[in-house]
mmCIF file of the protein (N, C-alpha, C, O) and its ligand, coordinates in Angstrom:
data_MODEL
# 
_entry.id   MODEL 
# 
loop_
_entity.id 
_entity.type 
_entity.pdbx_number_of_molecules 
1 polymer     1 
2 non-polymer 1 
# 
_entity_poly.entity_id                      1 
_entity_poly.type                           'polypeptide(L)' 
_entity_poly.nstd_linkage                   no 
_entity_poly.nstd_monomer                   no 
_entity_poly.pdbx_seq_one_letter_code       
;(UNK)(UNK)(UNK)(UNK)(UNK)(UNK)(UNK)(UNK)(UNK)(UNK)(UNK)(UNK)(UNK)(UNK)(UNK)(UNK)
(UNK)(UNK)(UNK)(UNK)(UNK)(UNK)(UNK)(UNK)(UNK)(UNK)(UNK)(UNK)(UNK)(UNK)(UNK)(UNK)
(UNK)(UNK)(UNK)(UNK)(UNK)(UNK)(UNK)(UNK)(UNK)(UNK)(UNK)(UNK)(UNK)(UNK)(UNK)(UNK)
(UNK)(UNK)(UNK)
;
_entity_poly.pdbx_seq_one_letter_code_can   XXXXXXXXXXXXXXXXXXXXXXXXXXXXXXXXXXXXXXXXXXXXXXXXXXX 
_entity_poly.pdbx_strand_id                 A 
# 
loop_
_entity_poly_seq.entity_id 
_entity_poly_seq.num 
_entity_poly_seq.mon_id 
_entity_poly_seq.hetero 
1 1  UNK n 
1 2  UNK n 
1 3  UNK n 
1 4  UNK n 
1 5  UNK n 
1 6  UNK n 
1 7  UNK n 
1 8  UNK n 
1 9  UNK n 
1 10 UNK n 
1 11 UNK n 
1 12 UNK n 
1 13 UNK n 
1 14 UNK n 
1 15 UNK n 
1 16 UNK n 
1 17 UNK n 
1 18 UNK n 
1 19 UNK n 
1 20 UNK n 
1 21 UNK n 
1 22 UNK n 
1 23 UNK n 
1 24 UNK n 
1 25 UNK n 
1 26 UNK n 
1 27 UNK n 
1 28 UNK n 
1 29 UNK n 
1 30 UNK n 
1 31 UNK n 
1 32 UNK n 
1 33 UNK n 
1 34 UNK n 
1 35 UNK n 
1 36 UNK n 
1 37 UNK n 
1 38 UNK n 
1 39 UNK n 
1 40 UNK n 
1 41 UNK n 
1 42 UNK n 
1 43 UNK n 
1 44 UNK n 
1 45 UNK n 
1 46 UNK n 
1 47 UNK n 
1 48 UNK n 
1 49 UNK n 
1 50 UNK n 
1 51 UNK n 
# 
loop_
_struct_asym.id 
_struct_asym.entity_id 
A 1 
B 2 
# 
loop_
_chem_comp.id 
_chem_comp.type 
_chem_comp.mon_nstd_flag 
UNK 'L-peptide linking' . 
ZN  non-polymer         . 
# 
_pdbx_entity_nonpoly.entity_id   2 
_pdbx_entity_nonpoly.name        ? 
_pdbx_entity_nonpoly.comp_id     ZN 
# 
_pdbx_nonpoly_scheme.asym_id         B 
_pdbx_nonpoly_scheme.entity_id       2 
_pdbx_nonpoly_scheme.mon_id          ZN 
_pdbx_nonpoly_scheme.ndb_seq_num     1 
_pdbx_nonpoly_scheme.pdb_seq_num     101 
_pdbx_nonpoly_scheme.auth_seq_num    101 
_pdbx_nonpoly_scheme.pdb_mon_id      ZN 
_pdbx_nonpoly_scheme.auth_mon_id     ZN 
_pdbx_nonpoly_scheme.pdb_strand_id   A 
_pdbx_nonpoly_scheme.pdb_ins_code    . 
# 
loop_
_atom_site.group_PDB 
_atom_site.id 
_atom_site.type_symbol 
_atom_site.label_atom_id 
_atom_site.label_alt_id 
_atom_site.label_comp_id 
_atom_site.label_asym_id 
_atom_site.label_entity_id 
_atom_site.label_seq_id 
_atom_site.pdbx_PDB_ins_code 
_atom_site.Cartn_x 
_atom_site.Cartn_y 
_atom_site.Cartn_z 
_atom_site.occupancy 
_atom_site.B_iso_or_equiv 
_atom_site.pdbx_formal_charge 
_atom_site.auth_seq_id 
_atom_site.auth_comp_id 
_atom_site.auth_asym_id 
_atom_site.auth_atom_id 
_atom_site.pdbx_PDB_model_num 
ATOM   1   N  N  . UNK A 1 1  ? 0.817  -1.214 0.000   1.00 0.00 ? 1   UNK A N  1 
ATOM   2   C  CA . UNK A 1 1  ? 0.000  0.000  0.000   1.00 0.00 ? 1   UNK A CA 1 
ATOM   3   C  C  . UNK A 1 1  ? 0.851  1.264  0.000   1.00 0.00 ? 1   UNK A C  1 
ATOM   4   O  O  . UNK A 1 1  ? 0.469  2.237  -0.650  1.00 0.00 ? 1   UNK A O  1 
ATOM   5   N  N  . UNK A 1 2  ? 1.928  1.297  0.661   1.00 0.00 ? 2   UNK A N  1 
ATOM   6   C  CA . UNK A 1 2  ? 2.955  2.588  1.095   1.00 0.00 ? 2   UNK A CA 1 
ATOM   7   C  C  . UNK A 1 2  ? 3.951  2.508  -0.062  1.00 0.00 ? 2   UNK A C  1 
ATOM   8   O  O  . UNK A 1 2  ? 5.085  2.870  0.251   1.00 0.00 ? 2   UNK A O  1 
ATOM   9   N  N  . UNK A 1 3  ? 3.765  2.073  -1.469  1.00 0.00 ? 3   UNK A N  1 
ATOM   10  C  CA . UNK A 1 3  ? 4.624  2.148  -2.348  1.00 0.00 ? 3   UNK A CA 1 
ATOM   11  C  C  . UNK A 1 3  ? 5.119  3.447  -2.413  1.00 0.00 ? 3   UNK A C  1 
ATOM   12  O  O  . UNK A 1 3  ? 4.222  4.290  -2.396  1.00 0.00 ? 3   UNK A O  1 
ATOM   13  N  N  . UNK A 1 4  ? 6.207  3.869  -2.479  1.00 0.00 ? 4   UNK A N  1 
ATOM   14  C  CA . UNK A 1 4  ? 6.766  5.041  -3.024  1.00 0.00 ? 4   UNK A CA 1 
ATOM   15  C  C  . UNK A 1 4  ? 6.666  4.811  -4.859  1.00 0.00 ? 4   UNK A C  1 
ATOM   16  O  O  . UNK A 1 4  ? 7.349  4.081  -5.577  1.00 0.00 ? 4   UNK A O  1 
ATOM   17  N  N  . UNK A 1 5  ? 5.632  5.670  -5.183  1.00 0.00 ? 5   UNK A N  1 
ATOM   18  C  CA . UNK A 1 5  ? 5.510  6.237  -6.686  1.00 0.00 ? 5   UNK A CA 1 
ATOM   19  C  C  . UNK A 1 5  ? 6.075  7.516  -7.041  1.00 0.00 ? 5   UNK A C  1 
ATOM   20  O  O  . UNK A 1 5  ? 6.768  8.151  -6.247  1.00 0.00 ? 5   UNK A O  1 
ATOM   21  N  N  . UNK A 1 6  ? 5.837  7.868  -8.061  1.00 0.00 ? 6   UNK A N  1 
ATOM   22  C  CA . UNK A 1 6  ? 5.928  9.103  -8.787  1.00 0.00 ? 6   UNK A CA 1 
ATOM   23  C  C  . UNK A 1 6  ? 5.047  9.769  -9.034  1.00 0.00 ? 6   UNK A C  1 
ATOM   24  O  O  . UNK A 1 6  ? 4.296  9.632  -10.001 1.00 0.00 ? 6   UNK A O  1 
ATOM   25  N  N  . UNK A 1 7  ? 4.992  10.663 -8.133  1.00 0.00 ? 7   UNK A N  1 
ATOM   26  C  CA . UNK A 1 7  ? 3.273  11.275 -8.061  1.00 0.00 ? 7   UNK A CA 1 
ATOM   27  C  C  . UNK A 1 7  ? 3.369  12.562 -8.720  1.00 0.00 ? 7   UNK A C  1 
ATOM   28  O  O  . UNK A 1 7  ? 2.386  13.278 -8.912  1.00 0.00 ? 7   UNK A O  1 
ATOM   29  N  N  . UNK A 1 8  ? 4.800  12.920 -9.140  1.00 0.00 ? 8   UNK A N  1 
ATOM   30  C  CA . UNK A 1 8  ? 4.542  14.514 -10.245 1.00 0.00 ? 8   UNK A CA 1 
ATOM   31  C  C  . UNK A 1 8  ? 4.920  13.820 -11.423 1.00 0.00 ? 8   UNK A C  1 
ATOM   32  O  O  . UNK A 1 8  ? 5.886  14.368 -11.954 1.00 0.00 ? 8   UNK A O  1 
ATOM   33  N  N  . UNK A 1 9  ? 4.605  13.041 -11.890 1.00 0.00 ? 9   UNK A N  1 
ATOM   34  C  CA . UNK A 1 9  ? 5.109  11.999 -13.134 1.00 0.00 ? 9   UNK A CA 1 
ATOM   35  C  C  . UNK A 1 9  ? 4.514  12.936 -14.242 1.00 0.00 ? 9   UNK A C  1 
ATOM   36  O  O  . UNK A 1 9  ? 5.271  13.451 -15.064 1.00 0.00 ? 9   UNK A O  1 
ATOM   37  N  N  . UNK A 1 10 ? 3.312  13.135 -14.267 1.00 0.00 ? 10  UNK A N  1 
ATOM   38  C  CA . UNK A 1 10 ? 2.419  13.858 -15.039 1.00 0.00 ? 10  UNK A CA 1 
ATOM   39  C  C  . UNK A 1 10 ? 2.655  15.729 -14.847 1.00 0.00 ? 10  UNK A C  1 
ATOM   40  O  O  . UNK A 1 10 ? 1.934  16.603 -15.328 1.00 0.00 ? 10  UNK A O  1 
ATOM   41  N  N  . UNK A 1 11 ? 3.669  15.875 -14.146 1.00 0.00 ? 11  UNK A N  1 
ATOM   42  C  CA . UNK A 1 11 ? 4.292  17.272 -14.196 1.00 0.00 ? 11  UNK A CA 1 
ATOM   43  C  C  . UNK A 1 11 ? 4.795  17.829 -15.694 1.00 0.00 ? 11  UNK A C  1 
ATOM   44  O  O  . UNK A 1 11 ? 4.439  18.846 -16.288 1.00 0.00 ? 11  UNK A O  1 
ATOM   45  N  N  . UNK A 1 12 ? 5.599  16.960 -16.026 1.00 0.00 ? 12  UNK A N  1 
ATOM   46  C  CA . UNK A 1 12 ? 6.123  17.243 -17.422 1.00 0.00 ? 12  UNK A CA 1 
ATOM   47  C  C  . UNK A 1 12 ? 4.740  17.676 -18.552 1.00 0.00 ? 12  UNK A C  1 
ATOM   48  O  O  . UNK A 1 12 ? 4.818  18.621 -19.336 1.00 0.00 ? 12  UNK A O  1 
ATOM   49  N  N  . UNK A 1 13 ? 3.683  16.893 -18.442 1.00 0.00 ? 13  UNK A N  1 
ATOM   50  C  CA . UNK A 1 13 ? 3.203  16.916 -19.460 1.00 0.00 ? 13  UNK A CA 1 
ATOM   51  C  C  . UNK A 1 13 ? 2.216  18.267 -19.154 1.00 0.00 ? 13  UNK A C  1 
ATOM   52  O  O  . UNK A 1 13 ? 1.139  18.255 -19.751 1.00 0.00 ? 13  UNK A O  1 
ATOM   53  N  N  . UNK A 1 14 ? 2.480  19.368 -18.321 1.00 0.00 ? 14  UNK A N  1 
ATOM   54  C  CA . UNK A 1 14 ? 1.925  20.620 -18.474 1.00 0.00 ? 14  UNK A CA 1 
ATOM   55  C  C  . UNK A 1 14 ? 2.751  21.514 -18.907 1.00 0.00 ? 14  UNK A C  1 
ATOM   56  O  O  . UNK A 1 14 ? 2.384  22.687 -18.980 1.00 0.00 ? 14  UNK A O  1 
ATOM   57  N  N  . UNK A 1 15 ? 3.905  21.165 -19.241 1.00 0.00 ? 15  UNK A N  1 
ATOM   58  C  CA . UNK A 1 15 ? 4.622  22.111 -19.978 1.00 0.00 ? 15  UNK A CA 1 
ATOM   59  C  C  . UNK A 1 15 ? 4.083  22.964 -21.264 1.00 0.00 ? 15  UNK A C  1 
ATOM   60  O  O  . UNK A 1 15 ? 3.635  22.534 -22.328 1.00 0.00 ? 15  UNK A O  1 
ATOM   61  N  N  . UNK A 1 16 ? 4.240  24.098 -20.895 1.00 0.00 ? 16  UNK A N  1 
ATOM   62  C  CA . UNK A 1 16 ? 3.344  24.790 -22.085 1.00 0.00 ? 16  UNK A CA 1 
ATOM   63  C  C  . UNK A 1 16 ? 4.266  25.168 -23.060 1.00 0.00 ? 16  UNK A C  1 
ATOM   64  O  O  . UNK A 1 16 ? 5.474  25.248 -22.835 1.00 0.00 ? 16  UNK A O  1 
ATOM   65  N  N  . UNK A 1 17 ? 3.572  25.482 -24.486 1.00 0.00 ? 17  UNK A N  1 
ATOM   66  C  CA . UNK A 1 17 ? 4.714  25.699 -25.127 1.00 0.00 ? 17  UNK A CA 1 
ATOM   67  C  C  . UNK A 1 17 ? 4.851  27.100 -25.259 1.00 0.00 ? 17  UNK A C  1 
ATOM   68  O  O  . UNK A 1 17 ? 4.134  27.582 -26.136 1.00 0.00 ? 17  UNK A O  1 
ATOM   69  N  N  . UNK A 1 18 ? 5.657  27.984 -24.562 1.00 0.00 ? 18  UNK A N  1 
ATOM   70  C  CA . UNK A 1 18 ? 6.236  29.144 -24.775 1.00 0.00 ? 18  UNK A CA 1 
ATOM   71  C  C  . UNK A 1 18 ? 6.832  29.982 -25.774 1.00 0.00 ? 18  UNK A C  1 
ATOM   72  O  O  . UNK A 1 18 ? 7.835  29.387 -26.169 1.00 0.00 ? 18  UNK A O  1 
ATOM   73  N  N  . UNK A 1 19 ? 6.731  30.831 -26.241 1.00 0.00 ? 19  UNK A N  1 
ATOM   74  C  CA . UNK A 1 19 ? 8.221  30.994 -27.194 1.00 0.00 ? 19  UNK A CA 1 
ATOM   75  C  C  . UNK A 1 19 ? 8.407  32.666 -26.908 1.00 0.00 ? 19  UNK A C  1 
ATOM   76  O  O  . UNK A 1 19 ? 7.606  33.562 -26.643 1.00 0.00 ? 19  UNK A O  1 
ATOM   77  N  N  . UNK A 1 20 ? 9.780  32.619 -27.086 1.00 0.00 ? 20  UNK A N  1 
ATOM   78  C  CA . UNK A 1 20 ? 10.397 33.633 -27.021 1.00 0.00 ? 20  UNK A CA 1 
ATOM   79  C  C  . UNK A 1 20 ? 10.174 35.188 -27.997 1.00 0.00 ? 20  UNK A C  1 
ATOM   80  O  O  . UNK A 1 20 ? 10.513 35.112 -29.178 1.00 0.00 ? 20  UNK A O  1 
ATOM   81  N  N  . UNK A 1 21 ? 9.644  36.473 -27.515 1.00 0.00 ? 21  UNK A N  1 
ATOM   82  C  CA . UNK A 1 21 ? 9.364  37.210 -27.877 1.00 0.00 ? 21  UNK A CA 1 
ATOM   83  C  C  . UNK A 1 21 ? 9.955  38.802 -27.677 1.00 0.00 ? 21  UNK A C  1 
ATOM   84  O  O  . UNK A 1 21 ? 10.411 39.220 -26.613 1.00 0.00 ? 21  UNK A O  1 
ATOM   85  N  N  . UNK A 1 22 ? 9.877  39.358 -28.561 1.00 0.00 ? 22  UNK A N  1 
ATOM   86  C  CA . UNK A 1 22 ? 10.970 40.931 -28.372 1.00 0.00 ? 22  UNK A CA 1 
ATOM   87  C  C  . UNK A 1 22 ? 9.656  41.644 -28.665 1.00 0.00 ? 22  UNK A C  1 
ATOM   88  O  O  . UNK A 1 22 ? 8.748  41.183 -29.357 1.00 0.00 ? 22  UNK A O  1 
ATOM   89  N  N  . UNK A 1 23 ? 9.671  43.288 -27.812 1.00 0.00 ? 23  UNK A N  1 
ATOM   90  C  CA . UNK A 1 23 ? 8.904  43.740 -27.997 1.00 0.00 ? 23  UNK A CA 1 
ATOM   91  C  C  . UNK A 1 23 ? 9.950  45.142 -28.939 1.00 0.00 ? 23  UNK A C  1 
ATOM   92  O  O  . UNK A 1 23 ? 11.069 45.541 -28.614 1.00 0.00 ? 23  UNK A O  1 
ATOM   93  N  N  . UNK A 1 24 ? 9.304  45.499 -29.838 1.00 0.00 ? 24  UNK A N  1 
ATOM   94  C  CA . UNK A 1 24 ? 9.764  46.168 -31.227 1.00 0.00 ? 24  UNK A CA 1 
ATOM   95  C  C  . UNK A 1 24 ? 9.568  48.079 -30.726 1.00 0.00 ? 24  UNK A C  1 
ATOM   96  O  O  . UNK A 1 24 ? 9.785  49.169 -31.255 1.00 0.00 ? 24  UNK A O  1 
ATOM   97  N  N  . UNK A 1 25 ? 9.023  47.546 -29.380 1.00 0.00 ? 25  UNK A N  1 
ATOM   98  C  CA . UNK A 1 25 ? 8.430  49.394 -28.969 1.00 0.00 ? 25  UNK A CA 1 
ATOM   99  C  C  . UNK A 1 25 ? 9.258  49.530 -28.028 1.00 0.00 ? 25  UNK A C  1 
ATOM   100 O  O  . UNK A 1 25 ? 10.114 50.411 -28.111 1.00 0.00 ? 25  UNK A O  1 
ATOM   101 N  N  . UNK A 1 26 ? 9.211  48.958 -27.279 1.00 0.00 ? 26  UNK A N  1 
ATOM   102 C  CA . UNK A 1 26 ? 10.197 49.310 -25.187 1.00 0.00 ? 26  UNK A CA 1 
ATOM   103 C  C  . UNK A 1 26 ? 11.275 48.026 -25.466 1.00 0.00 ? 26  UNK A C  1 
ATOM   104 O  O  . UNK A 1 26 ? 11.994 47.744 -24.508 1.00 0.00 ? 26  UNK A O  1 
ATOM   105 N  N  . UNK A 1 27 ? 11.394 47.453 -26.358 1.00 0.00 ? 27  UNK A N  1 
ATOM   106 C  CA . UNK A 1 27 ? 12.594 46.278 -26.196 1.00 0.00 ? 27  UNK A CA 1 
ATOM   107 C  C  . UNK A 1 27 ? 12.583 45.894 -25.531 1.00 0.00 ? 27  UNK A C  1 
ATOM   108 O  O  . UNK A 1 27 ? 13.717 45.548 -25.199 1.00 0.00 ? 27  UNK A O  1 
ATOM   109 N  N  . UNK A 1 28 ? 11.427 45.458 -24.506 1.00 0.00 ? 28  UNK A N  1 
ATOM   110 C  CA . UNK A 1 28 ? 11.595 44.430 -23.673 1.00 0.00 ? 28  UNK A CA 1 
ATOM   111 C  C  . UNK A 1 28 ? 11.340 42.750 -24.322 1.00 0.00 ? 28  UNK A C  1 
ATOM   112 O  O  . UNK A 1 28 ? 10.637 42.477 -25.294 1.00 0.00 ? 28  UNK A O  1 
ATOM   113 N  N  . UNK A 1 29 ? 12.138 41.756 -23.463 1.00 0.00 ? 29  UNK A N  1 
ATOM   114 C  CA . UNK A 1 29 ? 11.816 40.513 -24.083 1.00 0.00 ? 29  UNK A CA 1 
ATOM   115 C  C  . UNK A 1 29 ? 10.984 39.852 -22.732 1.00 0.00 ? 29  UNK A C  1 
ATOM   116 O  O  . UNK A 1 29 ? 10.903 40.282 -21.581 1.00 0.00 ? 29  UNK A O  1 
ATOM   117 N  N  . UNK A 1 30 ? 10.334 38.476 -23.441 1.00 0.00 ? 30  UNK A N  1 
ATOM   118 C  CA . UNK A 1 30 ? 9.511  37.938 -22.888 1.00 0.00 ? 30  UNK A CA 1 
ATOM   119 C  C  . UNK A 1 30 ? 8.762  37.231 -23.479 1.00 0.00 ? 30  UNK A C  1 
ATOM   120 O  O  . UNK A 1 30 ? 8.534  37.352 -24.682 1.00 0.00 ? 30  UNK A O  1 
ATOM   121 N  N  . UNK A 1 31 ? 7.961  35.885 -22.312 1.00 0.00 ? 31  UNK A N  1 
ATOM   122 C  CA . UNK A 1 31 ? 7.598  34.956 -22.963 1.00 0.00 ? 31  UNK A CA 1 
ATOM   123 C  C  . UNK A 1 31 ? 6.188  34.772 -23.213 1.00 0.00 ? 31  UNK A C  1 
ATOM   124 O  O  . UNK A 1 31 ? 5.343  34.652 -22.327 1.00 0.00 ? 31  UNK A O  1 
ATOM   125 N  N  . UNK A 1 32 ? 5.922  34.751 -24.728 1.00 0.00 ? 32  UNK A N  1 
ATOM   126 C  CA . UNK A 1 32 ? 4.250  34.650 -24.790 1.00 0.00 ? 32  UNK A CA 1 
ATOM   127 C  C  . UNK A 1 32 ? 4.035  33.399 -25.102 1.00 0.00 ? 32  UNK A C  1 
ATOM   128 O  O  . UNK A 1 32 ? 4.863  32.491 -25.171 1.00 0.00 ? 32  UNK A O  1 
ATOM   129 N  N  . UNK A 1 33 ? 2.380  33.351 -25.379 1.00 0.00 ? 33  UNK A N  1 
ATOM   130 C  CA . UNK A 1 33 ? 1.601  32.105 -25.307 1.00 0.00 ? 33  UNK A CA 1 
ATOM   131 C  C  . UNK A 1 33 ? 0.359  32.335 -26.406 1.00 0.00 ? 33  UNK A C  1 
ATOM   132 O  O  . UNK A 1 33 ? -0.538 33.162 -26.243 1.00 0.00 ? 33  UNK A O  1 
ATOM   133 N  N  . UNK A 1 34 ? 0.417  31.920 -26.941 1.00 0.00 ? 34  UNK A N  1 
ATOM   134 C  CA . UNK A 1 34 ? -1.046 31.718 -28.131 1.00 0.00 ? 34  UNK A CA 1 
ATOM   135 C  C  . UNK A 1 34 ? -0.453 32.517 -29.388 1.00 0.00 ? 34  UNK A C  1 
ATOM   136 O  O  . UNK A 1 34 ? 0.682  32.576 -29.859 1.00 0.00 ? 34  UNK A O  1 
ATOM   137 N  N  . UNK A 1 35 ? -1.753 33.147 -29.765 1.00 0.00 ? 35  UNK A N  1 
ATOM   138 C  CA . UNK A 1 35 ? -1.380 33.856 -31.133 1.00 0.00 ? 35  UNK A CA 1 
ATOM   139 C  C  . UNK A 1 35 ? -1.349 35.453 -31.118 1.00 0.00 ? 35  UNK A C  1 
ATOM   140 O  O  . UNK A 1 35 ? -0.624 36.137 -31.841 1.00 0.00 ? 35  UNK A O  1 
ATOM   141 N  N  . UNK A 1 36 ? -2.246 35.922 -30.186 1.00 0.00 ? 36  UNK A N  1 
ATOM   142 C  CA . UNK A 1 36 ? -2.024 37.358 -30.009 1.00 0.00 ? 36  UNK A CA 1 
ATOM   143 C  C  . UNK A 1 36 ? -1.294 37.583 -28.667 1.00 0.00 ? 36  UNK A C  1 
ATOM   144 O  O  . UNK A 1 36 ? -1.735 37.541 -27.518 1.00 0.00 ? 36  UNK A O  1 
ATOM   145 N  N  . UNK A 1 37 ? 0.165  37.876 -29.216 1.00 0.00 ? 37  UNK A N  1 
ATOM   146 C  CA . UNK A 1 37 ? 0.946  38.635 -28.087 1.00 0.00 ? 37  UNK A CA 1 
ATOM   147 C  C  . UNK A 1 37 ? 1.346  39.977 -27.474 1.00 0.00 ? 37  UNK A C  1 
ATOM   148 O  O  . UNK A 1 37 ? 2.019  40.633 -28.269 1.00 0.00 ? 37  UNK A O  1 
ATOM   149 N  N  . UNK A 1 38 ? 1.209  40.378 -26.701 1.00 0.00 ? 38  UNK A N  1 
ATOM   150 C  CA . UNK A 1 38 ? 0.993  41.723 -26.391 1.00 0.00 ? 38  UNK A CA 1 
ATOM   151 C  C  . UNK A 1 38 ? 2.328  41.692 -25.494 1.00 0.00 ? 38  UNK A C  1 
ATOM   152 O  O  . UNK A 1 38 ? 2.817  40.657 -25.042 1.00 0.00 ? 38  UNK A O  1 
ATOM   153 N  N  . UNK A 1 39 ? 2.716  42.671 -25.353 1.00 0.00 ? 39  UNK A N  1 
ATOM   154 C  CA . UNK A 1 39 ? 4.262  43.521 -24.440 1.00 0.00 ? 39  UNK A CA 1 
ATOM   155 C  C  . UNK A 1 39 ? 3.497  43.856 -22.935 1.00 0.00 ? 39  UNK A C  1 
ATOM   156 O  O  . UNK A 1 39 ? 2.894  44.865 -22.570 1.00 0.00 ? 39  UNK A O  1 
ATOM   157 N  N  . UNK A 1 40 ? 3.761  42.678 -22.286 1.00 0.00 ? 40  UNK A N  1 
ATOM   158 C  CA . UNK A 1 40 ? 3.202  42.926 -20.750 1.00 0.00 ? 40  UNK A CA 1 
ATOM   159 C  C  . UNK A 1 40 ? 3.384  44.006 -19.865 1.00 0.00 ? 40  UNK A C  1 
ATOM   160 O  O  . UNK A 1 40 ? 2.867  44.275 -18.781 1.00 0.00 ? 40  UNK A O  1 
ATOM   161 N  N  . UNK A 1 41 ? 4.746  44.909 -20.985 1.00 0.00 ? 41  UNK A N  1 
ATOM   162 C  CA . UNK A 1 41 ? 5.090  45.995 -20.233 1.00 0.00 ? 41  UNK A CA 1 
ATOM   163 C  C  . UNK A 1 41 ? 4.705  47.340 -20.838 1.00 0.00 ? 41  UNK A C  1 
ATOM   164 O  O  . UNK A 1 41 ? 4.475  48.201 -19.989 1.00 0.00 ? 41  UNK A O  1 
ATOM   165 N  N  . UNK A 1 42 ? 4.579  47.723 -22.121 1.00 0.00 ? 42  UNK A N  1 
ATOM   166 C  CA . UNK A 1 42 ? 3.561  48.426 -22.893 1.00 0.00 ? 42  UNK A CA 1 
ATOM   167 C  C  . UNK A 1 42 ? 2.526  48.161 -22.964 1.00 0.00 ? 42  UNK A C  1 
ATOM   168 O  O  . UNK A 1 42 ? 1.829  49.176 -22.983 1.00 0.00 ? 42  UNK A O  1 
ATOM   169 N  N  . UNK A 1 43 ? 1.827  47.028 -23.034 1.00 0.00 ? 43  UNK A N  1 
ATOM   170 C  CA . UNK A 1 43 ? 0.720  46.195 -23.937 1.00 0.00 ? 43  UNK A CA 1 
ATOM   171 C  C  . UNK A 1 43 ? 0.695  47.001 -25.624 1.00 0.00 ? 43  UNK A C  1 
ATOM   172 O  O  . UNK A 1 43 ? -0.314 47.411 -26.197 1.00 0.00 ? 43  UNK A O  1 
ATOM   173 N  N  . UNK A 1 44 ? 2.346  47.055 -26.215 1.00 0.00 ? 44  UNK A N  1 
ATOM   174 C  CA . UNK A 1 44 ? 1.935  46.656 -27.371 1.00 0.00 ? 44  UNK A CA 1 
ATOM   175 C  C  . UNK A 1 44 ? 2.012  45.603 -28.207 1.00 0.00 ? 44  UNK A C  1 
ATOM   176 O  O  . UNK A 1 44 ? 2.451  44.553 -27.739 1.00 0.00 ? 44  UNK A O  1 
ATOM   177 N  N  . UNK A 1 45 ? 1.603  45.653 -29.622 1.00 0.00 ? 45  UNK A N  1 
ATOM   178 C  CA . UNK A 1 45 ? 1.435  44.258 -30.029 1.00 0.00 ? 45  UNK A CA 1 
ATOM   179 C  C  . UNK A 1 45 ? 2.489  44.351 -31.471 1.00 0.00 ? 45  UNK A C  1 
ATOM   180 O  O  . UNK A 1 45 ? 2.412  43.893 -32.610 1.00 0.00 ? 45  UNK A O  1 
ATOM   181 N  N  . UNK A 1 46 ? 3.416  45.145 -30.778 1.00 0.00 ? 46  UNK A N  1 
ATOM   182 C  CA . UNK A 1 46 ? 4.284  45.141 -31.696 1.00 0.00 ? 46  UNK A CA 1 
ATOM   183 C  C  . UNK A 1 46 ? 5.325  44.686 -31.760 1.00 0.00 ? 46  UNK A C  1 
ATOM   184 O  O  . UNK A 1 46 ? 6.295  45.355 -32.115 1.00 0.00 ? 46  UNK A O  1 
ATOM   185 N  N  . UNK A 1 47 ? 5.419  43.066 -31.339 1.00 0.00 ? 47  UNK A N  1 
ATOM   186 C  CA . UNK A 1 47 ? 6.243  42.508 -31.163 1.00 0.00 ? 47  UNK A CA 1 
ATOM   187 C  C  . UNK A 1 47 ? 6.803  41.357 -32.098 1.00 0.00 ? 47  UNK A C  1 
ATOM   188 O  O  . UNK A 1 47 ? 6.206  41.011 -33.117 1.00 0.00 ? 47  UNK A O  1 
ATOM   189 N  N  . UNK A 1 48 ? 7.788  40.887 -31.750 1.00 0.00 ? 48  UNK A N  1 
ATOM   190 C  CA . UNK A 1 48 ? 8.686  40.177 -32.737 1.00 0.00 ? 48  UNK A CA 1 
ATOM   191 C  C  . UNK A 1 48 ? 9.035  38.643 -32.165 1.00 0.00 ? 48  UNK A C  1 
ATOM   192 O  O  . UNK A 1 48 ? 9.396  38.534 -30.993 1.00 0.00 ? 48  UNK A O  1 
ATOM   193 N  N  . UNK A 1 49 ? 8.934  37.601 -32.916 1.00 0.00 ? 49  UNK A N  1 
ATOM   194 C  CA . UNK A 1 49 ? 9.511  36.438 -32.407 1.00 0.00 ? 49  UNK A CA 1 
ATOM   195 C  C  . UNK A 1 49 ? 10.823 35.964 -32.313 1.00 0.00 ? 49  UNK A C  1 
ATOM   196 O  O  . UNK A 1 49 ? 11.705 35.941 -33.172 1.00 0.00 ? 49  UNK A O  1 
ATOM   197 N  N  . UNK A 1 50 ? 10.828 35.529 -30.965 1.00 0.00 ? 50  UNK A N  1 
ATOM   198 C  CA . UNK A 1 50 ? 12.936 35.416 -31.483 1.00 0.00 ? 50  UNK A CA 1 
ATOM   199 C  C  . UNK A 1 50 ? 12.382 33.739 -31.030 1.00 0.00 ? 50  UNK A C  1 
ATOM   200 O  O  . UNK A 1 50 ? 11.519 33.210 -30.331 1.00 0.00 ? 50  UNK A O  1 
ATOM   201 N  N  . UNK A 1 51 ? 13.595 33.329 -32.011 1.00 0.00 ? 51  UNK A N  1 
ATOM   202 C  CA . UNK A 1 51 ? 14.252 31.405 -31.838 1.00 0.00 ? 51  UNK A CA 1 
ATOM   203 C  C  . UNK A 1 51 ? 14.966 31.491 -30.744 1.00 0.00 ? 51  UNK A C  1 
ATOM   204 O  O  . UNK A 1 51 ? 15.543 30.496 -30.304 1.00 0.00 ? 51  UNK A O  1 
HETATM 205 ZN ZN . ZN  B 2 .  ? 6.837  46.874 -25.031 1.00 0.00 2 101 ZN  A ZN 1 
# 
């Protein structure tokens, strides 16, 4: 009954996929999510994707 498992096993699989973003107005970088990304620190949407 007291098996030691792996109980965050299923941790990995909430990894979201992130990607790396430059904002083209205040140059700040940072990480967005979906399709409309906005500059968390302007909120503009004039931003750029970096690899
Ligand atoms: Zn900005």
């Amino acid at each position: 009954m007291c098996s030691s498992g792996g109980p965050m096993a299923d941790l990995s699989m909430k990894k979201l996929k992130t990607k790396k973003y430059k904002c083209l107005d205040c140059g700040n970088e940072f990480k967005g999510l979906g399709r409309k990304v906005i500059c968390p620190s302007c909120q503009s949407d004039n931003v750029e994707l970096r690899e």
